[in-house]
NUBAMI-329096 format. One line per field, with one value per residue (C-alpha): residue in one letter; x, y, z. Coordinates in nm, 2 decimals. Layout:
BEGIN
residuo	(A, ...)
X	(X, ...)
Y	(Y, ...)
Z	(Z, ...)
***
This chain:
BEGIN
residuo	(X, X, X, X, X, X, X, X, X, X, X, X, X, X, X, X, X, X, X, X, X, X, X, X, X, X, X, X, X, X, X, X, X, X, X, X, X, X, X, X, X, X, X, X, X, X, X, X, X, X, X, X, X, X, X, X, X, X, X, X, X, X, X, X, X, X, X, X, X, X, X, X, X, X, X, X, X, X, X, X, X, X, X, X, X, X, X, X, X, X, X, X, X, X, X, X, X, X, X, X, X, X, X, X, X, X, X, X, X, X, X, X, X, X, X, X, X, X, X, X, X, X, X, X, X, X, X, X, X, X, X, X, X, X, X, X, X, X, X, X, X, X, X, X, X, X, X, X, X, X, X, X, X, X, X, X, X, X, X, X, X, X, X, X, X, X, X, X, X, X, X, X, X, X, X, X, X, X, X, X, X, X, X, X, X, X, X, X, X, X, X, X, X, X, X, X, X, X, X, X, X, X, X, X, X, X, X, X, X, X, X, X, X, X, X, X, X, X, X, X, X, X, X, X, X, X, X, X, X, X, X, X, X, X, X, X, X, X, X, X, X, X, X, X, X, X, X, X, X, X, X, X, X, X, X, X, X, X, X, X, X, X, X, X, X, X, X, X, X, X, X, X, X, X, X, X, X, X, X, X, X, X)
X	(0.00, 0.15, 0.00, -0.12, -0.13, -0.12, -0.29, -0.26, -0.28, -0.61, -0.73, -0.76, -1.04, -1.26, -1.57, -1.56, -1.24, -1.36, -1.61, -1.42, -1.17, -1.43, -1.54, -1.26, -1.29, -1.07, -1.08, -0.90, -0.90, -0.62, -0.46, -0.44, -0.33, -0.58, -0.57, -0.92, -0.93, -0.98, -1.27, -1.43, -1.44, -1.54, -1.85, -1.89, -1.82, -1.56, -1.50, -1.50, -1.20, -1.29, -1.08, -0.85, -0.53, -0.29, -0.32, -0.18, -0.13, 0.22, 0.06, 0.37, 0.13, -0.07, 0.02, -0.13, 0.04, 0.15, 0.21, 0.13, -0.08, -0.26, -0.43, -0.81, -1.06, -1.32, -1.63, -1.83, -1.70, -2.01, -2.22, -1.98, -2.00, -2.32, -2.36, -2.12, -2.31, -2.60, -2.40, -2.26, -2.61, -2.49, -2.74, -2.48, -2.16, -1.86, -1.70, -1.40, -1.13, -0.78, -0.73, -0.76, -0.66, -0.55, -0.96, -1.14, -1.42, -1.17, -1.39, -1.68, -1.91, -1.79, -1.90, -2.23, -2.29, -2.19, -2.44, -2.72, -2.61, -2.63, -3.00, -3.11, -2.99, -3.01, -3.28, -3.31, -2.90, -2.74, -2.49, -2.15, -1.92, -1.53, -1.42, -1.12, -1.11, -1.14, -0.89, -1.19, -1.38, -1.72, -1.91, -1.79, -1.89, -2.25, -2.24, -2.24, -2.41, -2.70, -2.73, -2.78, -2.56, -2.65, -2.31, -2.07, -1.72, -1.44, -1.11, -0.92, -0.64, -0.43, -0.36, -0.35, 0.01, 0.12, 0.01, 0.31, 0.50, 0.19, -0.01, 0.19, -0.08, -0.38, -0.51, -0.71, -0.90, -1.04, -1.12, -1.34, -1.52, -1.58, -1.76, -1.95, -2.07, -2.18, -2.38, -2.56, -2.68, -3.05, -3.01, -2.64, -2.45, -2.09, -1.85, -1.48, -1.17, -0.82, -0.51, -0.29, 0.02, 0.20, 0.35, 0.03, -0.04, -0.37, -0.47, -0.44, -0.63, -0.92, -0.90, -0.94, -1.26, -1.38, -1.35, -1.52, -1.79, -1.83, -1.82, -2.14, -1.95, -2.18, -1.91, -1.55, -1.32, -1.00, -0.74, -0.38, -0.15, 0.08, 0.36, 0.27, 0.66, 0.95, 0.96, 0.66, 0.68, 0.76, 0.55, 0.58, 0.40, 0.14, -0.12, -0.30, -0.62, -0.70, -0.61, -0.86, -1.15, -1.06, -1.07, -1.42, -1.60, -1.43, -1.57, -1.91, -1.93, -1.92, -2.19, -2.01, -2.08, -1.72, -1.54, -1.21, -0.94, -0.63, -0.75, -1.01, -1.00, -1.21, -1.52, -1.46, -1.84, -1.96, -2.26, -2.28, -2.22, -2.49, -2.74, -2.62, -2.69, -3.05, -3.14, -3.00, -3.23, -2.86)
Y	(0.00, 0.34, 0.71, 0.72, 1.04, 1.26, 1.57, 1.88, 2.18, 2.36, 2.70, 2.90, 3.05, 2.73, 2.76, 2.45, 2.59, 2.93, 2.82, 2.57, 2.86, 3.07, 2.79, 2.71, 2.37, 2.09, 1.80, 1.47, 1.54, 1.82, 1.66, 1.35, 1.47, 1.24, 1.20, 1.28, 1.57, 1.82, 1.61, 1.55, 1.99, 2.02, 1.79, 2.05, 1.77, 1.67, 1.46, 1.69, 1.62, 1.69, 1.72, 1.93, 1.86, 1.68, 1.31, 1.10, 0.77, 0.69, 0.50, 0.51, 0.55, 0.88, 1.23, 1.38, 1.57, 1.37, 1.42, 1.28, 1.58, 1.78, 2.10, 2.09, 2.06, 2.37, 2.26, 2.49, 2.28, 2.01, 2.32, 2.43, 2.18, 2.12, 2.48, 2.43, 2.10, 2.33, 2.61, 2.33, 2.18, 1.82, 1.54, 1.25, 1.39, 1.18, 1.31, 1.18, 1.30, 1.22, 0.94, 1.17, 0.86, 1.19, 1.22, 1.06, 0.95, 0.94, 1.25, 1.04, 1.26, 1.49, 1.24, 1.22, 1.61, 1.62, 1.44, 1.59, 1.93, 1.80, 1.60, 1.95, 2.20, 1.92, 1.67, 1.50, 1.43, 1.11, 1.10, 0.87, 0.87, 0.74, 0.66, 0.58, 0.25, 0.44, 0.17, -0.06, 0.13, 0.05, 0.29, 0.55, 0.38, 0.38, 0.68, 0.77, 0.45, 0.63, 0.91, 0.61, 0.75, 0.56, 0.47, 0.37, 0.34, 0.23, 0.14, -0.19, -0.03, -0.39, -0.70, -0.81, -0.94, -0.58, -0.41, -0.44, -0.25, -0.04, 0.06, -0.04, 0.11, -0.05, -0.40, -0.59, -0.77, -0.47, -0.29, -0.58, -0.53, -0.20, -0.29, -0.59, -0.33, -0.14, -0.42, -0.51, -0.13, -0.09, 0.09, 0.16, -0.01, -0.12, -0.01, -0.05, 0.01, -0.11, 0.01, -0.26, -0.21, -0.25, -0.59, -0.80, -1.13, -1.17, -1.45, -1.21, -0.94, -1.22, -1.36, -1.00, -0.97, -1.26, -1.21, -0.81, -1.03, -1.22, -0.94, -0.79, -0.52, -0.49, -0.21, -0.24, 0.00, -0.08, 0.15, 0.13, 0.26, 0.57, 0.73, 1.08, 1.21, 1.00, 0.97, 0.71, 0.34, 0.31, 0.10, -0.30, -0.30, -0.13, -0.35, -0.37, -0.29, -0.66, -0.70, -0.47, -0.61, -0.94, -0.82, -0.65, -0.97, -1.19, -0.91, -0.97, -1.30, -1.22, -1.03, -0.74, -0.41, -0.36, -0.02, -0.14, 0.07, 0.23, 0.60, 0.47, 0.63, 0.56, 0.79, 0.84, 0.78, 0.75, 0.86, 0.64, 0.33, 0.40, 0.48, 0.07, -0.06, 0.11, -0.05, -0.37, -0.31, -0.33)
Z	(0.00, -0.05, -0.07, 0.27, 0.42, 0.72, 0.76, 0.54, 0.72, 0.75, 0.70, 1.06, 0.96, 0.86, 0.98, 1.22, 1.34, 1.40, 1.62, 1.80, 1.91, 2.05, 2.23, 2.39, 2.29, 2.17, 1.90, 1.87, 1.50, 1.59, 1.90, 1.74, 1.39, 1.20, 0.83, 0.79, 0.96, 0.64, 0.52, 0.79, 0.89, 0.50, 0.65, 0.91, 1.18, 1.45, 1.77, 2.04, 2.28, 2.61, 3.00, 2.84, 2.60, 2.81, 2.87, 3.18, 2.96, 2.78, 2.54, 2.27, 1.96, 1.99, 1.93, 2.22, 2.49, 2.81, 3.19, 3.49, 3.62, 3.38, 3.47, 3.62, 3.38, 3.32, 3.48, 3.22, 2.93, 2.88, 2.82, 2.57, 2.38, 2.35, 2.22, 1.97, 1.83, 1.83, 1.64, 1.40, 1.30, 1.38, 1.40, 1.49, 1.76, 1.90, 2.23, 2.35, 2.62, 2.69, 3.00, 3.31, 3.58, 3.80, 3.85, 4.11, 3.85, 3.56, 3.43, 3.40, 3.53, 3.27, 2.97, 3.14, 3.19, 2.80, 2.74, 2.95, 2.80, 2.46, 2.49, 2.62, 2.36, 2.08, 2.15, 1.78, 1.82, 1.82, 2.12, 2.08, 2.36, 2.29, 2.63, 2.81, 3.07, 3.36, 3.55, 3.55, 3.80, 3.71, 3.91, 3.65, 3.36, 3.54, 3.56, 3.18, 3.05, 3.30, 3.07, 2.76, 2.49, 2.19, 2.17, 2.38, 2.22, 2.34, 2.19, 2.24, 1.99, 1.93, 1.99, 2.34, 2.29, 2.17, 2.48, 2.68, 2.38, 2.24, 2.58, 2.90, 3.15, 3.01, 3.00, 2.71, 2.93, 3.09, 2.81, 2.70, 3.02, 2.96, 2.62, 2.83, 3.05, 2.72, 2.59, 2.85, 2.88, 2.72, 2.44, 2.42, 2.13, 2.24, 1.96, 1.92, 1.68, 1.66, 1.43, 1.25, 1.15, 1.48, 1.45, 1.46, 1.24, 1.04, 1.30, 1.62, 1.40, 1.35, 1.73, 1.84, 1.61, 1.74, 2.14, 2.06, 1.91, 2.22, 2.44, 2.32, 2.06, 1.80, 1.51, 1.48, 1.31, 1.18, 1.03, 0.97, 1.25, 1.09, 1.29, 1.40, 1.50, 1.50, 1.87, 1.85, 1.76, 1.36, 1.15, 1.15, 0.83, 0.52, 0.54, 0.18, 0.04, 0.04, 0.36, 0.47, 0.31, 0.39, 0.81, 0.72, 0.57, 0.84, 1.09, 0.93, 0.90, 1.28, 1.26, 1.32, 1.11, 1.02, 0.87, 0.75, 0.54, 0.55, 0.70, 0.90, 1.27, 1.56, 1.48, 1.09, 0.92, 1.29, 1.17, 0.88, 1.10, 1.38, 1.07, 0.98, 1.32, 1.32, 0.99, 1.12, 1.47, 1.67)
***
């Protein structure tokens, strides 16, 4: 595979950007550098990034800042947001944050205020929440599946053997319990995505399919890692076109509603894939 790309610079005064700035608000398109980012602001659409900018994770494949003790977050900034999906016209909106395990609730309560904001200045709108582990503490994932996003999405990033090398503070197993938890929500839809390209074989790619099937996930992403500086962990591999397609139909033969292809990112088409899952009845 070659030609894949990472982000052009956009225009500071495009319109999403504009009104992101005088929000005050963050997105994980920026943060994270994503390839998609310019076609997905021409949309008129981004993942919000909430808790601030600075993450206390070291996992060694994402651009975002690091420390061990990021600044407070701004208690006003669920109401913010939900203003700007207003201002932005959005009828499907992803929120994520960077891992705040510095927080009691792991900024829980701040998913869940997001989403109250959001249900009250945007009724009609779809409401996808890309969360973080929260250590495993369950009583903070209550506390958001309690508001009943319509999506609950949480990455398991790679395969479990990887983790030691890819996210050294987080734990396979427990992720899958977060997406259990998920499922077994009414009306919440347990999503996930993971990147290849980080040393994997096609088997662990299809066993990790397989045990998100079995833990209630009903959409998968997948997208092929890219390096964002050269301080992060280079690229095993460029994993084809046919590869791709060939993890998307084994994905569905799941039963899984699989997006699968080289620039695919966690909440790329989100809205495309929950309008899938309705017409499928979940």
């Amino acid at each position: 595979m070659t030609g894949v790309r990472m982000p052009g610079r956009l225009s500071d005064r495009h319109d999403v950007k504009v009104r992101l700035r005088r929000a005050g608000l963050h997105t994980v398109c920026e943060e994270a550098r994503c390839p998609n980012m310019a076609e997905c602001f021409g949309m008129d659409t981004a993942t919000f990034l909430i808790l601030g900018d600075v993450c206390t994770r070291q996992c060694r494949f994402c651009a975002i800042a690091k420390e061990r003790k990021p600044a407070p977050p701004d208690p006003d900034e669920p109401r913010r947001v939900a203003e700007c999906v207003s201002q932005l016209g959005l009828s499907h909106v992803v929120v994520t944050s960077v891992t705040r395990d510095d927080l009691p609730d792991g900024g829980a309560s701040f998913f869940a205020d997001c989403v109250s904001h959001i249900r009250r200045w945007c009724p009609d709108v779809t409401v996808e929440l890309l969360v973080p582990d929260f250590l495993g503490d369950i009583k903070s994932l209550k506390l958001i599946l309690d508001v009943k996003p319509e999506v609950l999405n949480h990455n398991v990033e790679c395969a479990p053997r990887l983790y030691p090398l890819v996210r050294p503070r987080a734990d396979f197993d427990r992720s899958l319990g977060v997406l259990s938890e998920a499922a077994a929500s009414e009306g919440v839809v347990a999503k996930s995505g993971l990147m290849v390209g980080l040393g994997e074989t096609d088997q662990e790619v299809l066993e990790v399919l397989s045990r998100l099937k079995a833990s209630g996930c009903r959409a998968v992403v997948i997208g092929q890692y890219l390096q964002p500086t050269r301080g992060h962990l280079p690229v095993s591999r460029r994993v084809t076109p046919g590869q791709f397609s060939y993890y998307r139909r084994a994905g569905e033969d799941l039963g899984l509603v699989v997006l699968s292809g080289p620039l695919v990112r966690s909440s790329y088409r989100a809205r495309e894939i929950y309008s899938g899952l309705v017409k499928k009845k979940f």
